[in-house]
C-alpha positions as a Python dict, from the first residue, in 0.01 Angstrom:
ca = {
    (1, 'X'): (0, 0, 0),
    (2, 'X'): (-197, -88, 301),
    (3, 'X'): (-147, 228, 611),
    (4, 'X'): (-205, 260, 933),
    (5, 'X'): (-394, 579, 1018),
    (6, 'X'): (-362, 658, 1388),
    (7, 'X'): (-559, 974, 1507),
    (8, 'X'): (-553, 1121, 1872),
    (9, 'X'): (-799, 1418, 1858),
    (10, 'X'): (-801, 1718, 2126),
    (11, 'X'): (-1059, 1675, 2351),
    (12, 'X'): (-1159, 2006, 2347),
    (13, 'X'): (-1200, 2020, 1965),
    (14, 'X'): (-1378, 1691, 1968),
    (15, 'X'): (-1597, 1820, 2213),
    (16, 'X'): (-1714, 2124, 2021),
    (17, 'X'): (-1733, 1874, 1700),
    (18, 'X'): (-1987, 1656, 1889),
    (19, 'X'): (-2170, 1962, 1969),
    (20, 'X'): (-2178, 2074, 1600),
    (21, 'X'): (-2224, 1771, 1426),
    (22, 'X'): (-1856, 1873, 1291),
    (23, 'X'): (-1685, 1522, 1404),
    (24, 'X'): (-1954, 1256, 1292),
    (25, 'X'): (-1950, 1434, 979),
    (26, 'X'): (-1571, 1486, 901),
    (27, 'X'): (-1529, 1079, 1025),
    (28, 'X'): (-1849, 1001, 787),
    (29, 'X'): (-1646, 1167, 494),
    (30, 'X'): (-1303, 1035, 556),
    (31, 'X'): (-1454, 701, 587),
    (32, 'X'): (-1599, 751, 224),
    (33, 'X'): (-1328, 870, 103),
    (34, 'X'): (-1061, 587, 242),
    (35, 'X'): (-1284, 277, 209),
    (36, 'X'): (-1112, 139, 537),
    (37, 'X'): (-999, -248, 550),
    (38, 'X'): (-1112, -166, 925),
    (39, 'X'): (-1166, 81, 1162),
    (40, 'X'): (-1182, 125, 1524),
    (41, 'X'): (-1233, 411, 1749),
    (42, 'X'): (-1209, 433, 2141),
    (43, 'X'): (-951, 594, 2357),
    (44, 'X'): (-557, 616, 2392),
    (45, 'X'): (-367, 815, 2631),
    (46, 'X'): (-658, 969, 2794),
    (47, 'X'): (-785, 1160, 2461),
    (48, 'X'): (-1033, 1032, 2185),
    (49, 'X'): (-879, 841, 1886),
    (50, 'X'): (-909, 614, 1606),
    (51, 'X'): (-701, 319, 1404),
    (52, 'X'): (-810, 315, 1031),
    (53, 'X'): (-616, 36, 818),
    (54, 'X'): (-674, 124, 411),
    (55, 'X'): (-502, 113, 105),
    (56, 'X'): (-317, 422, 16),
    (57, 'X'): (-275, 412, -349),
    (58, 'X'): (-98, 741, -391),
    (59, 'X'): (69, 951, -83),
    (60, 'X'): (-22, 1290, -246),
    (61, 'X'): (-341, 1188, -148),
    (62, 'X'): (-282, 1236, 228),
    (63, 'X'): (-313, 1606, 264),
    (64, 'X'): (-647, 1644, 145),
    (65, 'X'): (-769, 1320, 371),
    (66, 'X'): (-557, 1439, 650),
    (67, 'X'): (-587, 1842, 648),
    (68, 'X'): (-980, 1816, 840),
    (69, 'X'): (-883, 1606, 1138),
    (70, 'X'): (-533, 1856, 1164),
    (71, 'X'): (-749, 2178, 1109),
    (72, 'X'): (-1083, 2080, 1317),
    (73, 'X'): (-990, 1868, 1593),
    (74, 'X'): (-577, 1950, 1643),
    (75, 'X'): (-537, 1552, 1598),
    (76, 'X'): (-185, 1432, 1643),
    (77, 'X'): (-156, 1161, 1366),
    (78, 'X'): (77, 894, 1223),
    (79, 'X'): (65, 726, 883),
    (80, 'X'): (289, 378, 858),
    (81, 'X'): (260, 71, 628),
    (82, 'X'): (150, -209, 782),
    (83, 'X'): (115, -594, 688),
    (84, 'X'): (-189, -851, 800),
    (85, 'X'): (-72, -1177, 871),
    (86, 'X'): (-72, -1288, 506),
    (87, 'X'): (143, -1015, 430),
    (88, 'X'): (386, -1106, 673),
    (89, 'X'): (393, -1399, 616),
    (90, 'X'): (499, -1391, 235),
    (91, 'X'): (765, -1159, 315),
    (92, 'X'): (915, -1404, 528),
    (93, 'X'): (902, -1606, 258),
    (94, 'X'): (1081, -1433, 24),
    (95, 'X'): (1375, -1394, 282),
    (96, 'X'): (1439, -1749, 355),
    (97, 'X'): (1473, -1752, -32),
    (98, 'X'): (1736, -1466, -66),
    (99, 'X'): (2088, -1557, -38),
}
């Protein structure tokens, strides 16, 4: 199923991980590890954050992915399926075909 990371890290924490090469590298390995559809980084709400759209094949999966940015960086973080346009538009599909 394709997710929706969203990550808002504590500046703070993030600043510290710059500092120790903590933050490239725990980005670097979740990127490896996800194999992101896309990914985008800037900020939201006045803190440093990222968007990271992959395919989550198995939710158990999500505590080891997750448990770095939680641990290292106090990130506040969301998880949702999401749909690109092709998605969407197949499931509209299918209801105009339901009774």
């Amino acid at each position: 199923m394709r997710v929706m990371l969203r990550a808002h890290m504590d500046t703070a924490a993030t600043n510290e991980g710059i500092r120790s090469g903590a933050l490239p590298q725990a980005i670097r390995t979740l990127m490896d590890k996800v194999k992101p559809e896309a990914a985008y980084f800037g900020l939201h709400e006045g803190v440093r954050s990222c968007w990271i759209v992959f395919d989550l094949q198995d939710s158990a999966k999500l505590p080891p992915l997750l448990e770095d940015l939680f641990l290292q960086f106090n990130a506040e973080l969301e998880v949702a399926p999401v749909m690109n346009a092709e998605d969407l538009a197949k499931g509209l599909a299918e209801m105009k075909t339901s009774p």
